[in-house]
C-alpha positions in Angstrom: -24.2 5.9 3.1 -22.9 7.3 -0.1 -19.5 5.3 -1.8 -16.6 6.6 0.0 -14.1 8.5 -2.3 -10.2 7.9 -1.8 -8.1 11.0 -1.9 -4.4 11.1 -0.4 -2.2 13.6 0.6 0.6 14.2 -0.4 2.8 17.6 -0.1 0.2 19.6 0.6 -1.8 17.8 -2.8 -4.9 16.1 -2.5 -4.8 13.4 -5.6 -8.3 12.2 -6.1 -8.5 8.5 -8.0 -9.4 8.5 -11.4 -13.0 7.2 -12.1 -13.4 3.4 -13.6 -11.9 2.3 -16.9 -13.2 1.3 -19.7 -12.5 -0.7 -22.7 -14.5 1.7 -26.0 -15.1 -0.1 -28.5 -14.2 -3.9 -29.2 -11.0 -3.1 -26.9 -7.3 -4.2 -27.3 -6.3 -7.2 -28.0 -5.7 -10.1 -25.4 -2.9 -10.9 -24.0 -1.9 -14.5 -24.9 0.4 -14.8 -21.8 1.3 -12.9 -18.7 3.2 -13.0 -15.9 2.2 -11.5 -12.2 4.7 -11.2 -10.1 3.6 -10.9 -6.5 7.2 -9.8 -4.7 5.9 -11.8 -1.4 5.8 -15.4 -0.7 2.1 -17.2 -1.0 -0.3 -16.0 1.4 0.9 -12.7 1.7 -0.7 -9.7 1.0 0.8 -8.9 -2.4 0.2 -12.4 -3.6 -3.6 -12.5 -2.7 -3.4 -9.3 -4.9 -1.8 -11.5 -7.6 -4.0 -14.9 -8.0 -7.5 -12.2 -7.7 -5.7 -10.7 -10.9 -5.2 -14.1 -12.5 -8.9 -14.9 -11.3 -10.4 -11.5 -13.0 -7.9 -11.7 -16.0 -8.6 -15.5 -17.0 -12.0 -15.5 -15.9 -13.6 -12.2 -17.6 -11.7 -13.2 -20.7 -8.8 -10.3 -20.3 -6.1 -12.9 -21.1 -5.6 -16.1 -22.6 -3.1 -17.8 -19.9 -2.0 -16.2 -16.5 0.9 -17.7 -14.3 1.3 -16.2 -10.9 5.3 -16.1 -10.0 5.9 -15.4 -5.9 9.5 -14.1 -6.1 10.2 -12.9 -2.2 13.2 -11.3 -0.6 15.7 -8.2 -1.1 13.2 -5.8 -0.4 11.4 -6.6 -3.7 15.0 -6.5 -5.7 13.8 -10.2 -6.3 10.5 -9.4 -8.0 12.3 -7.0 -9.9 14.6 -9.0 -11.6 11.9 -11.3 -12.7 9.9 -8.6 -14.0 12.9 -7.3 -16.1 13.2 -11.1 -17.0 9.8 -11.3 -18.6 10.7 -9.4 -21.6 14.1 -11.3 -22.6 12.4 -13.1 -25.5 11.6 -9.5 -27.0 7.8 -10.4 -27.7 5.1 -7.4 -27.6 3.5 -7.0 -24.6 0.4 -8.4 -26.5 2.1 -11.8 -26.8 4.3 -12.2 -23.7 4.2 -9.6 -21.2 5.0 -9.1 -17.8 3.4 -7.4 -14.4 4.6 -6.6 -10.7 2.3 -6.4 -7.9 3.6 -3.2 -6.3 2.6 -1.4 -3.3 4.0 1.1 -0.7 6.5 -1.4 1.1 8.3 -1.9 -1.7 8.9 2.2 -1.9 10.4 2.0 1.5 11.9 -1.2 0.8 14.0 0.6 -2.2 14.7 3.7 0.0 16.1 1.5 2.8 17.7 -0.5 0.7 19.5 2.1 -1.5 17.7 1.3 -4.3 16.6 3.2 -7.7 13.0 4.3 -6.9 10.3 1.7 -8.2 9.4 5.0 -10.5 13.0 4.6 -12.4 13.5 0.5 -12.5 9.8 -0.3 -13.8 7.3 1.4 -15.3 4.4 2.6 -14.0 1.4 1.8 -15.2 -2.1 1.9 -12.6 -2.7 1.6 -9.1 -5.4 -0.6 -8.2 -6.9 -1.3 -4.7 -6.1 0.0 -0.7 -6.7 -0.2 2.3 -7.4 1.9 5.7 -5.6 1.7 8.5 -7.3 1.9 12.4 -5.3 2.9 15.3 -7.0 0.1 18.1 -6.2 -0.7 21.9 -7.5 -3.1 24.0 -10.9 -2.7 25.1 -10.3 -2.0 28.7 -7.2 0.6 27.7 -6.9 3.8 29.7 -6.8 5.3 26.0 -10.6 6.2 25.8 -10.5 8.2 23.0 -7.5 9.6 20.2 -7.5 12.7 22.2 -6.1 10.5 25.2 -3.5 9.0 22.7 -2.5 12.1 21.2 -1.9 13.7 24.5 0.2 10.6 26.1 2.2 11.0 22.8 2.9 14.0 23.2 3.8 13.7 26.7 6.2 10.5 26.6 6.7 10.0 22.8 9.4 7.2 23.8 7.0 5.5 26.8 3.9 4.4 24.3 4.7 1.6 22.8 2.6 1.3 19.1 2.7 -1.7 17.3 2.0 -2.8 13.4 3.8 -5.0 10.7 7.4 -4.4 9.8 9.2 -2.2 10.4 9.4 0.8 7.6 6.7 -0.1 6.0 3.1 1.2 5.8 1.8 0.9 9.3 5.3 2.2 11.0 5.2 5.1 8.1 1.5 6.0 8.9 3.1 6.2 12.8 5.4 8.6 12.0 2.9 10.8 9.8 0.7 11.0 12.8 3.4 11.6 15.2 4.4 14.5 12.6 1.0 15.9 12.6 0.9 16.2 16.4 4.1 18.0 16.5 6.2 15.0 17.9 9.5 14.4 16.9 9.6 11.2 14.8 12.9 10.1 16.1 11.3 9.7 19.7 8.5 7.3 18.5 9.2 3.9 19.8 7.1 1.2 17.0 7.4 -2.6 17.3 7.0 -4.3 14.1 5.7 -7.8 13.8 5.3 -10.3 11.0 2.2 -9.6 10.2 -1.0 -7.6 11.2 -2.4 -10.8 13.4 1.0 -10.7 15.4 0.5 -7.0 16.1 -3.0 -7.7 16.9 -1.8 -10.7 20.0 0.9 -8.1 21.1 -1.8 -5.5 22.3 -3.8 -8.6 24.2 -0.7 -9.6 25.3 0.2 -6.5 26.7 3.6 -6.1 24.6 1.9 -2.5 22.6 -0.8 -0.2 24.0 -1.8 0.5 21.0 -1.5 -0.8 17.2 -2.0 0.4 13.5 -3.3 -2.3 11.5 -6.1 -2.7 8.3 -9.2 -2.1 9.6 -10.4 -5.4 7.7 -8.2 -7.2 10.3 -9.6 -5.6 13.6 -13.5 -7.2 12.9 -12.9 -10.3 14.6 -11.8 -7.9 17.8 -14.1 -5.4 17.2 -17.2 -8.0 17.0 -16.2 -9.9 20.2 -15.5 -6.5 21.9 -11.6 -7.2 22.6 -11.1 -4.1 20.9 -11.7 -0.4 20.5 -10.6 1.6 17.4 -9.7 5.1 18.3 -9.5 6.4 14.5 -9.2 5.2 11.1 -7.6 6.7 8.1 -9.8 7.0 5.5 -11.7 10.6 4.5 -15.0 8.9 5.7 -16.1 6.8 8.6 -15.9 3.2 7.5 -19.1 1.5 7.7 -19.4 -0.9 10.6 -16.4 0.9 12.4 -17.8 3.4 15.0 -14.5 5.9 15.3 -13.7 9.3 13.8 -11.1 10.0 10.8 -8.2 11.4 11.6 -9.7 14.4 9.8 -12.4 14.6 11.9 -9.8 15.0 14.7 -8.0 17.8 13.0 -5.1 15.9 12.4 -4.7 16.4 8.2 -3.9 13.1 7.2 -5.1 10.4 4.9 -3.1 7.0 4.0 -4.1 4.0 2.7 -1.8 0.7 2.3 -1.9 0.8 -1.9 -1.4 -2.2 -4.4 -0.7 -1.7 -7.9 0.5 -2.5 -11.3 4.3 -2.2 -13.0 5.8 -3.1 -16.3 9.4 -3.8 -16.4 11.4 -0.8 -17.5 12.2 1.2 -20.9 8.7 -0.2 -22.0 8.1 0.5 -25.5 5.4 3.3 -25.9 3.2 0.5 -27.5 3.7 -1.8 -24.9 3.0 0.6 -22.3 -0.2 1.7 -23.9 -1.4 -1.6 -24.3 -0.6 -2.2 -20.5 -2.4 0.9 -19.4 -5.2 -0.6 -21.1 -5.6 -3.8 -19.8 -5.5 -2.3 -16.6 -8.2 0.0 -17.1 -10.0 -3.4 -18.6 -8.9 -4.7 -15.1 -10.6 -1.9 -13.4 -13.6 -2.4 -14.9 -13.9 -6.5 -14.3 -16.8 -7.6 -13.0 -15.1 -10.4 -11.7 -12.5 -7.9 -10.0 -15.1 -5.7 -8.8 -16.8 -8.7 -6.7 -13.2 -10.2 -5.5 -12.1 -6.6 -4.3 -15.6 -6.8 -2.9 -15.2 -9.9 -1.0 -11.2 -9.0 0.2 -12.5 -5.7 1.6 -10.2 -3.8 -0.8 -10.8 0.2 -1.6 -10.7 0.3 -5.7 -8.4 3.8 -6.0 -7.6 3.6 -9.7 -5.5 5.8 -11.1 -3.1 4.8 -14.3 -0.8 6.1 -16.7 0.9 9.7 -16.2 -1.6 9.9 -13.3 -0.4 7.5 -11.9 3.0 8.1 -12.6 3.1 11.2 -11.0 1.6 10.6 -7.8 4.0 7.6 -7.3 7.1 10.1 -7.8 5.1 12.2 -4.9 4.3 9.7 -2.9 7.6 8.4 -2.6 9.1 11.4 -2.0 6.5 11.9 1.2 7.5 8.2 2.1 11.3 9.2 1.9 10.8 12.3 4.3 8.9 10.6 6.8 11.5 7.6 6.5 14.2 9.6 7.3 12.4 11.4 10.1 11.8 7.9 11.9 15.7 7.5 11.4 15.8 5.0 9.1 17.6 6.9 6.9 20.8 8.7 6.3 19.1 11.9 4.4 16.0 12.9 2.7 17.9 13.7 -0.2 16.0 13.3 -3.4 19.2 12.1 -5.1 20.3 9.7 -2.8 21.2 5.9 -3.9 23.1 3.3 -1.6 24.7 6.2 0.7 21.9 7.2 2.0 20.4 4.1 4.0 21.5 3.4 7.2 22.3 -0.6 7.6 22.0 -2.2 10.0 
């Protein structure tokens, strides 16, 4: 089967990923010291994202020292304000520099939060890796196929109970697209967020969801023993060793993938940010990276610089929307700060 290609999208835009990085030439110089802030405490999935980093950028020679900082809590306000920290000695990037693991639940952690975009209080600089989602049941669900969820969904939006990690953030927001798609109001949807995708996965055996969104990478031990059935996955192919449709396939015209990525702290310098830009594209091109991506079951979708840039602005803006139709916030305004999130 030929390499599956990641495309999103996003407002009626398809954005396709940018092809691998390379260095030309002898390269930029190396870092002497960097910082990777994962804005999740260790184990989670931004921090695994982190310590591969400092694996590929130690190990392939990318940067002389790499200390991995877990900064958890406020929605990623925490990681921020490290990040910011890591240039208050005023050093070039080159010398002391400074990197956020970002991904889609900080987006909707600053729109719930009434946060500045990630877009306006870092820089943006590449995104790196995702991950497909599956919609499973159990294996002896009256959900045979999609067509039998989409229809009960339609039916009694409010009486089918779906499960995934927290609430708001990629799994509940995937929900909510599908629900959009199949012309239910978002509002009605009723989602139970759990810790993390292994919860959500013991909730459908126990009974508590009839159906959950998780990584597909976290459904093999269910799929292998034949606990589970996936109904469809997310990605624009079929994922090798998953036997369900796309959502394309089943007309609904949806991608989404669960993204990690890379940010500077803001007002970057235009040297600094260049620089950045191309240690990531040195990042892209890691062996080293390439074989732990491999071995985590993470997409490489690299895009960086403006490209990148951009589709975070658009993406955020499609997370916003489908955030406030799942009523988790006050208005879809583009403009909005701390007025617009509903607390709870």
């Amino acid at each position: 089967m030929h390499r599956r290609r990641f495309f999103w999208i996003t407002a009626g835009i398809a954005v396709a990923a940018a092809g691998c990085g390379t260095t030309g030439g002898a390269g930029p110089p190396v870092p002497e010291r960097l910082s990777v802030i994962a804005p999740a405490a260790r184990g989670r999935e931004a921090d695994r994202v982190a310590r591969a980093l400092a694996s590929a950028l130690t190990g392939d020679g990318l940067a002389r020292t790499v200390e991995v900082e877990n900064h958890p809590g406020g929605a990623g306000a925490a990681a921020l304000a490290a990040l910011a920290a890591s240039r208050t000695s005023g050093a070039p990037f080159t010398r002391e520099g400074g990197l956020l693991v970002a991904g889609m639940p900080m987006v909707a952690g600053a729109e719930t939060s009434g946060a500045a975009p990630l877009a306006e209080s870092a820089t943006p600089l590449a995104r790196l890796v995702g991950e497909w989602a599956a919609l499973a049941v159990s294996a002896d669900s009256r959900l045979r196929s999609f067509e039998d969820f989409a229809a009960r969904l339609r039916r009694d939006p409010a009486g089918l109970v779906v499960g995934g990690r927290a609430a708001g953030g990629p799994d509940h927001v995937l929900y909510g697209m599908i629900g959009k798609c199949l012309g239910v109001d978002a509002r009605l949807l009723e989602y139970t967020g759990y810790a993390g995708a292994d919860q959500a996965v013991e909730a459908l055996g126990g009974g508590w969801a009839a159906a959950i969104l998780a990584p597909a990478r976290v459904l093999a031990a269910g799929l292998a023993s034949g606990r589970l059935r996936v109904l469809a996955v997310s990605s624009r192919e079929r994922i090798d060793g998953i036997e369900a449709p796309t959502l394309m396939e089943l007309e609904v015209r949806l991608e989404y993938a669960d993204w990690r990525g890379l940010l500077g702290p803001g007002e970057m310098s235009a040297e600094d940010r260049e620089a950045a830009v191309a240690l990531c594209d040195r990042i892209d091109a890691s062996p080293r990276w390439r074989e732990l991506c491999a071995r985590q079951g993470w997409e490489r979708v690299y895009l960086s610089g403006d490209d990148f840039r951009q589709w975070l602005a658009t993406e955020t803006e499609r997370t916003r929307g489908v955030l406030y139709e799942l009523g988790l916030l006050g208005s879809s305004d583009t403009n909005c700060r701390a007025g617009c999130a509903i607390r709870p």
